[in-house]
C-alpha positions as CSV (number, residue, x, y, z in Angstrom):
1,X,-83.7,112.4,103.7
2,X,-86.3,112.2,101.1
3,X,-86.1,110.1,98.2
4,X,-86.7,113.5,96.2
5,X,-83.8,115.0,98.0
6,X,-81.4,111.8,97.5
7,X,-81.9,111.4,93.7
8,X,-81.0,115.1,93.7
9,X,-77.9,114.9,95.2
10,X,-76.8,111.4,93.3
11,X,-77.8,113.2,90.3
12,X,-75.7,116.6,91.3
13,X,-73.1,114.3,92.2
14,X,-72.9,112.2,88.8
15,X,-72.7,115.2,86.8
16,X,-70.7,117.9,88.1
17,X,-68.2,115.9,90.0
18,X,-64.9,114.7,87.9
19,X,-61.9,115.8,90.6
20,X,-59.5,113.8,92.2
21,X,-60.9,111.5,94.9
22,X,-61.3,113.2,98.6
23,X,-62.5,112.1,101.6
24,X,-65.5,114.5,102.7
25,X,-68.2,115.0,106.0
26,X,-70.3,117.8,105.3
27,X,-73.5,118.7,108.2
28,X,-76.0,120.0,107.6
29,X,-80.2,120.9,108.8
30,X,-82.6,118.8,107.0
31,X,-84.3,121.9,105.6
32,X,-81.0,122.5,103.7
33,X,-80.0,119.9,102.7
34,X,-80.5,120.8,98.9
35,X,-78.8,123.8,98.6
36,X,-76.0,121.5,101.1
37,X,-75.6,119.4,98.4
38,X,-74.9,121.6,95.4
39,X,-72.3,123.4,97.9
40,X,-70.9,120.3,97.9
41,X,-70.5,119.6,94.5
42,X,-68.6,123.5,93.8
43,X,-66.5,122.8,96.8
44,X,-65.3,119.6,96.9
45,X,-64.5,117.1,93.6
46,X,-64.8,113.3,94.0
47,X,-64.3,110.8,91.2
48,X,-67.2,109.9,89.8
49,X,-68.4,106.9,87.5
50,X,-71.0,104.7,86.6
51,X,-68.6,101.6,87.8
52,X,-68.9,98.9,90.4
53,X,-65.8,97.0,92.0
54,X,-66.3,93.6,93.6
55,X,-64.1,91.2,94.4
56,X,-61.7,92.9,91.8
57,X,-64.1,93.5,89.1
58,X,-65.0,97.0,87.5
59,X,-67.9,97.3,85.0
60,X,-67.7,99.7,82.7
61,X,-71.1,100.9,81.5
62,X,-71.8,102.7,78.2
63,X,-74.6,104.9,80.0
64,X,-73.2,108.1,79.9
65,X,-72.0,110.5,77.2
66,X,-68.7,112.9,76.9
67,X,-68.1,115.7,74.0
68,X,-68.2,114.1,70.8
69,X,-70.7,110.9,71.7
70,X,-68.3,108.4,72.7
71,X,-68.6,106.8,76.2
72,X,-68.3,108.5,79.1
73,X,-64.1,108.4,79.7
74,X,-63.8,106.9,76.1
75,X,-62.0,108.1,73.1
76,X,-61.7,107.0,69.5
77,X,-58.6,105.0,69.3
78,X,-57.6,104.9,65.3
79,X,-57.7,107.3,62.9
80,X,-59.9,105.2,61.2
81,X,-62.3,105.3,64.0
82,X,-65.5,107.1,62.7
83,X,-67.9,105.5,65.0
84,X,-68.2,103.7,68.9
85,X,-71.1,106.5,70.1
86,X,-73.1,105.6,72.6
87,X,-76.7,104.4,71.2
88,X,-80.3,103.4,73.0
89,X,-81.3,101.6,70.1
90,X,-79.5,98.2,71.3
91,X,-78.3,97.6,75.1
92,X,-77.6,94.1,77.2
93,X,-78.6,95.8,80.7
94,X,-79.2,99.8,81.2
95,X,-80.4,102.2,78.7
96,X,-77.6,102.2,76.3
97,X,-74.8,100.6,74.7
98,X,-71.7,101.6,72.4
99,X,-72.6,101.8,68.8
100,X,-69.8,100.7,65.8
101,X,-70.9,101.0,62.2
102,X,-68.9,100.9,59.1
103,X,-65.5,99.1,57.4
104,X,-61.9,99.3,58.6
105,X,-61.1,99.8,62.4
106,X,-63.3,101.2,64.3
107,X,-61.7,101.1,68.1
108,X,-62.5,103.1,71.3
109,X,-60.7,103.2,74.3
110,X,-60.7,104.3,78.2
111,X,-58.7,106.9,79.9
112,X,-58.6,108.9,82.9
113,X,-59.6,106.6,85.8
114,X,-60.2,104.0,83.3
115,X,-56.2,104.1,83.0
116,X,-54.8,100.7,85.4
117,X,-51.6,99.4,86.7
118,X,-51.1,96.1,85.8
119,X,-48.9,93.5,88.1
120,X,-46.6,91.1,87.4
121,X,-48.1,87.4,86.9
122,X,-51.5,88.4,87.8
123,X,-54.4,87.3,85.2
124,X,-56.8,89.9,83.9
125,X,-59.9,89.2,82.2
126,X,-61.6,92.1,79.9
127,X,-65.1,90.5,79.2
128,X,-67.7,92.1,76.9
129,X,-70.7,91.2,75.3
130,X,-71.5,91.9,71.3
131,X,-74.9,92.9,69.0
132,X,-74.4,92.1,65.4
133,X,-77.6,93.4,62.7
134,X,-75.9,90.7,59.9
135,X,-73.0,88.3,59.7
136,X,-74.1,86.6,56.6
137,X,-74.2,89.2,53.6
138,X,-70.2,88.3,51.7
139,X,-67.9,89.3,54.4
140,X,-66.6,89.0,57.6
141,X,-67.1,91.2,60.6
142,X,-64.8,90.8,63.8
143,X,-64.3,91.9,67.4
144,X,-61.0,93.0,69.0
145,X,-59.6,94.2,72.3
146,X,-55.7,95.0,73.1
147,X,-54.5,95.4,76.0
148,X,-52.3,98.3,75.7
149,X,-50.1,101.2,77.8
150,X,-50.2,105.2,77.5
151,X,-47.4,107.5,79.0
152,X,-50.2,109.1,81.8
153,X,-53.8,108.7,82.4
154,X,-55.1,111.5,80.4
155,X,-57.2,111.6,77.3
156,X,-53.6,113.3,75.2
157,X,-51.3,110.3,76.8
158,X,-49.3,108.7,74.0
159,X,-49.5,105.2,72.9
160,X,-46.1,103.5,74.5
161,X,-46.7,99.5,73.0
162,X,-48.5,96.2,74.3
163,X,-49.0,94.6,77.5
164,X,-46.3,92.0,77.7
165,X,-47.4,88.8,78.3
166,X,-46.5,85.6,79.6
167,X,-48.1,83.1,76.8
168,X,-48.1,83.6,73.5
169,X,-51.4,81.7,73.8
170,X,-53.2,84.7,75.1
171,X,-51.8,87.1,73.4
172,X,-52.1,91.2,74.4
173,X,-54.4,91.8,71.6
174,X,-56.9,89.6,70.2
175,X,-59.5,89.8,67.0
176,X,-62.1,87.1,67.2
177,X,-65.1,86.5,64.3
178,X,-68.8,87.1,64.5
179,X,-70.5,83.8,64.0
180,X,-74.3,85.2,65.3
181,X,-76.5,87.9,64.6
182,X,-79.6,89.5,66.1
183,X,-78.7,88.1,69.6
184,X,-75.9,89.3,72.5
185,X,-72.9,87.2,72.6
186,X,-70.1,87.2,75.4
187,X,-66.7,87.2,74.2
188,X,-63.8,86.9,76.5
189,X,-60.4,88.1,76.5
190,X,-57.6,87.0,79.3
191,X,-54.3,87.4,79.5
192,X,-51.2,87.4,82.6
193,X,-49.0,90.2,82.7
194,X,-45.0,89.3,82.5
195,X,-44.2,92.8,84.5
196,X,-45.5,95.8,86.2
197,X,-47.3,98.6,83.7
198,X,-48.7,102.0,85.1
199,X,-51.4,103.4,82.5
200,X,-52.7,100.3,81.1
201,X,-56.1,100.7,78.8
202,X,-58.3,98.5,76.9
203,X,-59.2,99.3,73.3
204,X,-62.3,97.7,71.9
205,X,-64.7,97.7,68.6
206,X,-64.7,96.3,65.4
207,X,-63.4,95.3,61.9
208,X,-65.5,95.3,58.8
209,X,-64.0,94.8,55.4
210,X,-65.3,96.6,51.8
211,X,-69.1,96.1,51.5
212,X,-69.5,95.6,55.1
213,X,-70.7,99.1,55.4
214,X,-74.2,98.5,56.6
215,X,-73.2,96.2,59.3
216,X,-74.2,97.5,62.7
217,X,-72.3,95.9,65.9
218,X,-73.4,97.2,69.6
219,X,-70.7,96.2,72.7
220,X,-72.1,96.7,76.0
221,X,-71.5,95.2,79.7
222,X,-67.7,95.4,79.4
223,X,-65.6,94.8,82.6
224,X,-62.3,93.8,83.8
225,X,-61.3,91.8,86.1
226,X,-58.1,91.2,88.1
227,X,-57.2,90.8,91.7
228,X,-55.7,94.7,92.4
229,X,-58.7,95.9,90.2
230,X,-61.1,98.0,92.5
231,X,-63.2,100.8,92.4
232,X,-62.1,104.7,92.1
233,X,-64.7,105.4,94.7
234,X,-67.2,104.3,97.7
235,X,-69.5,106.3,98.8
236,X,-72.1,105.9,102.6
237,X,-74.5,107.9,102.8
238,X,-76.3,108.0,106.4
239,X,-79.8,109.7,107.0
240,X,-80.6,110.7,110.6
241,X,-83.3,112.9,111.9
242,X,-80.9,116.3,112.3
243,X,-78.5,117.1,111.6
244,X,-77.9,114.7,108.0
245,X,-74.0,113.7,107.6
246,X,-72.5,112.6,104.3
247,X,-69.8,111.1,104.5
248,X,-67.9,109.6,101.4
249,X,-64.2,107.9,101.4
250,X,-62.3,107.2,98.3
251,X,-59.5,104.2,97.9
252,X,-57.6,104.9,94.8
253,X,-56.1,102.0,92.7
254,X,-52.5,103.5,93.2
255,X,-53.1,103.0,97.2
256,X,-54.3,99.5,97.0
257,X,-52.0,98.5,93.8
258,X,-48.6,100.1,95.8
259,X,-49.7,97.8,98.9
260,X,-50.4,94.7,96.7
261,X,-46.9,95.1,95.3
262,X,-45.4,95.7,98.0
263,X,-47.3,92.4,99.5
264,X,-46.2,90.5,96.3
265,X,-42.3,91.5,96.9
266,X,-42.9,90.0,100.7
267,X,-43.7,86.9,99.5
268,X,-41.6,86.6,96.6
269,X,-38.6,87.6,99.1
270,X,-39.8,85.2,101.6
271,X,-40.0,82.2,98.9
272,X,-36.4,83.3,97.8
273,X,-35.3,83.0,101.3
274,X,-36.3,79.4,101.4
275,X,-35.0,78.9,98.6
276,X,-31.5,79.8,99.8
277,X,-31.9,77.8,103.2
278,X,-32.6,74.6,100.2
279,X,-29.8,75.7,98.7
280,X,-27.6,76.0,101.4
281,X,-28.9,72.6,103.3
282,X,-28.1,71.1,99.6
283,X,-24.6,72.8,99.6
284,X,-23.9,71.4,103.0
285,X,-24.7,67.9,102.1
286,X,-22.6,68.5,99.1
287,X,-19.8,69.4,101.7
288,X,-19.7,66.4,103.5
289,X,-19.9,64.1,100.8
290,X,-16.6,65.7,99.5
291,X,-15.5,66.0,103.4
292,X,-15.9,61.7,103.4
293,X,-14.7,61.2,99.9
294,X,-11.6,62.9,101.0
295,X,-11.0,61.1,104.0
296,X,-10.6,58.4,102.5
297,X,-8.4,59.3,100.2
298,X,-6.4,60.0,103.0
299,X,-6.8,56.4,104.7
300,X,-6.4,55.1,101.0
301,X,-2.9,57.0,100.8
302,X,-1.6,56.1,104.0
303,X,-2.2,52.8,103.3
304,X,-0.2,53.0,100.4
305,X,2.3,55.0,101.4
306,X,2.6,52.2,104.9
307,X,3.7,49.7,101.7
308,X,6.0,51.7,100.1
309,X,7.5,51.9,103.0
310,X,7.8,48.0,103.7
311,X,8.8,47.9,100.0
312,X,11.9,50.5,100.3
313,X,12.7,48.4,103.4
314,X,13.1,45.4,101.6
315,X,14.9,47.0,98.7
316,X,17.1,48.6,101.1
317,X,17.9,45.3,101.9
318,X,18.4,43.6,98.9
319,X,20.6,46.8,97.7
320,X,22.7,46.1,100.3
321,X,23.0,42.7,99.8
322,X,24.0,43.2,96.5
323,X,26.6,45.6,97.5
324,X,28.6,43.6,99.6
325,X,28.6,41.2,96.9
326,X,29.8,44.1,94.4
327,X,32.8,44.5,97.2
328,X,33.5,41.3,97.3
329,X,33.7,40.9,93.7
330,X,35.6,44.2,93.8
331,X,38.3,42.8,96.1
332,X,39.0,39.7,94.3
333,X,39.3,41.6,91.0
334,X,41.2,44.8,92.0
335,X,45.2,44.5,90.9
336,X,47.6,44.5,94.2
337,X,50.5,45.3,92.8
338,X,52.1,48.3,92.4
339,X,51.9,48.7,88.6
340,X,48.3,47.9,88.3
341,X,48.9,43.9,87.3
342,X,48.8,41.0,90.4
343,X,51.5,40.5,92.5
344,X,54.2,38.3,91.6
345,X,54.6,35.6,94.0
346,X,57.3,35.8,96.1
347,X,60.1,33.3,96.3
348,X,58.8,31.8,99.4
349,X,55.3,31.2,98.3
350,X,56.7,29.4,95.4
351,X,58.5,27.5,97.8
352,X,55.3,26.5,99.7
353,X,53.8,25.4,96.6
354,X,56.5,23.9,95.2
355,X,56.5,21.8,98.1
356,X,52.8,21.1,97.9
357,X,51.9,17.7,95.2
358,X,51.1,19.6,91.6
359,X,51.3,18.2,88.1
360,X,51.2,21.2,85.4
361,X,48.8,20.4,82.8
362,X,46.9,22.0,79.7
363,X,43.7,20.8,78.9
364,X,40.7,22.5,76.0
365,X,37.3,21.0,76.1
366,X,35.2,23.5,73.7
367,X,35.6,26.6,73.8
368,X,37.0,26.7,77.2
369,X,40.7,26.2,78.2
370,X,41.7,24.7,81.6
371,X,45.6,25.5,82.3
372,X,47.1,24.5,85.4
373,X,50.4,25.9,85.9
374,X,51.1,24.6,89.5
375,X,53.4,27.4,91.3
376,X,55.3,28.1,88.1
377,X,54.9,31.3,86.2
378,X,52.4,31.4,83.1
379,X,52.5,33.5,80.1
380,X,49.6,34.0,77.9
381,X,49.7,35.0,74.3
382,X,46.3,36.6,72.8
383,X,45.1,38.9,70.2
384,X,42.8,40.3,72.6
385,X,42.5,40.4,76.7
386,X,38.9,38.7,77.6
387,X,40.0,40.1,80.6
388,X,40.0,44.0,81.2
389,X,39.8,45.0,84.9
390,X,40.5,49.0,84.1
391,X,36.9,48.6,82.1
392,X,35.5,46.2,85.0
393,X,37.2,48.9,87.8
394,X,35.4,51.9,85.5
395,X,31.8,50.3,85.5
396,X,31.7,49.4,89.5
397,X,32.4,53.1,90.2
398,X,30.0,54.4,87.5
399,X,27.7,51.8,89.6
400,X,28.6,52.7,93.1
401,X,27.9,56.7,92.0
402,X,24.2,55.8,90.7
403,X,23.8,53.9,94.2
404,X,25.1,56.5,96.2
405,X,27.7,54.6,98.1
């Protein structure tokens, strides 16, 4: 193929093609190939843009012009917005660059297949470089970009918020002051998306306060970079003698974007998996800890409970000790005559101790009285009986019941 024949068709190609992307072979005789390729162009639709992807980084070039002047797949962005045309009179690299001019906001921004999905933790960079005329006559003059989200990719989509972020640091939108003039100046804009967002766009441009009107400010060489960020479409094209074959295949961002999130919950499902295999091996320590601990508690309580045992032993003992004493106590104090008082001695045992050698006597030493009556009866005169067995008889069976005997 010619070179003639192959700027023709890049040419055909760049301006009559805006469809959805398609995966195309067309054949065709060298003599035809012309005709061939604006066949191609009424037939079949690819997505065309002056963008390059590599290694997750689209440029966006300000070469080409849509209705109204702005950038190709650019719109004006505030209402304020009065300028952002595309100009030759300034450019970085190419032929042209976007032109602001004028006070207040003065934003463009992309949509259509400039419209992203954004993923979850992933950093994106939006880098551009900046032309100011004058930064020195009063006022101040500043740059800003926002990273912001639409309802759908088209140009009518409505504005839906921010990007959220993960830092307050590097913020979704971000106005930054012109310190140079008369020479390009990069300025950088990153942030790292907190979740997933479908329609994402970049606004860009300028503010100008009063008096600031005759300020001019060119952007060009804008891209974006981010690790699912790839091109809308890559095209081969293979000359051969006869016949010529085209053939161009399209990866959309949706394709590699579903995969890449589909990767990312993988990964994250993996790392929560070992996660819970830590947790459980921690658990399970946990387990046997409390498994030992108990244990002995157990030893700890038989132990204890081994003692008690000697100790109710021994108290048994004691206990039963003390109630044969009780008894024997009981027997000597328990009245044996009929009526409740001691038995009267009968004639013969006075007898017996009558015969036995006695002398009666009466003798007080304190307050204790020592009476000796031999074998002959003794009568006792008191206010009061220091003596009560009924009380005495009461308290041993109140005792005996608490004892269980």
């Amino acid at each position: 193929m010619s070179a003639s024949v192959k700027k023709n068709f890049f040419d055909l190609m760049k301006h009559n093609c805006f469809g959805p992307p398609h995966t195309f072979e067309i054949l065709n005789k060298k003599r035809k190939v012309s005709t061939a390729m604006v066949s191609i162009c009424v037939l079949v639709t690819v997505l065309c843009l002056s963008s390059v992807a590599n290694g997750g980084v689209l440029e966006m070039g300000f070469e080409e012009t849509e209705q109204g002047g702005f950038p190709l797949n650019f719109k004006p962005y505030f209402y304020t917005t009065k300028t952002g045309f595309i100009s030759g009179d300034q450019k970085r690299s190419g032929e042209k660059s976007a032109y602001f001019f004028g006070s207040n906001w003065q934003l463009i921004v992309n949509y259509g297949p400039y419209s992203f999905t954004f993923l979850q933790g992933v950093t994106y960079t939006y880098d551009f470089w900046v032309w100011a005329d004058n930064v020195d006559n009063g006022n101040d003059i500043f740059v800003r970009s926002e990273f912001c989200v639409h309802s759908n990719p088209s140009k009518s989509a409505s504005f839906r918020g921010t990007v959220r972020v993960t830092s307050e640091k590097d913020p979704a939108a971000k106005t930054v002051k012109i310190t140079k003039a008369q020479e390009w100046v990069k300025f950088t804009h990153t942030i790292v998306s907190a979740q997933d967002r479908e329609h994402v766009r970049i606004n860009v441009g300028t503010f100008t306060g009063p008096g600031q009107n005759s300020v001019k400010v060119y952007i060009d060489d804008v891209t974006l970079s981010g690790e699912n960020i790839i091109a809308p479409t890559t095209t081969t094209i293979s000359p051969t003698s006869s016949p010529t074959t085209i053939t161009s295949t399209t990866h959309t961002t949706t394709t590699n974007t579903e995969r890449q999130i589909l990767q990312r919950n993988v990964t994250a499902s993996q790392e929560t998996l070992k996660n819970v295999e830590l947790a459980l091996i921690e658990s399970q320590k946990n387990i046997n800890n409390h498994v030992t601990t108990l244990n002995q508690k157990i030893d700890d309580l038989s132990t204890e409970n081994f003692q008690l045992k000697v100790d109710n032993t021994n108290l048994e003992n004691k206990l039963s000790d003390v109630l044969s004493r009780l008894i024997a106590v009981e027997k000597k104090l328990t009245p044996d005559g009929p009526d409740g008082r001691l038995k009267v001695p009968t004639a013969q045992v006075l007898e017996d101790c009558a015969s036995q050698p006695c002398t009666q006597s009466i003798h007080a030493s304190g307050d204790m009285i020592e009476v000796n009556a031999c074998c002959a009866p003794m009568v006792i005169n008191e206010g009061r009986c220091s003596v009560q067995p009924c009380e005495l008889q009461n308290r041993l069976d109140a005792l005996q019941s608490k004892l269980g005997l």
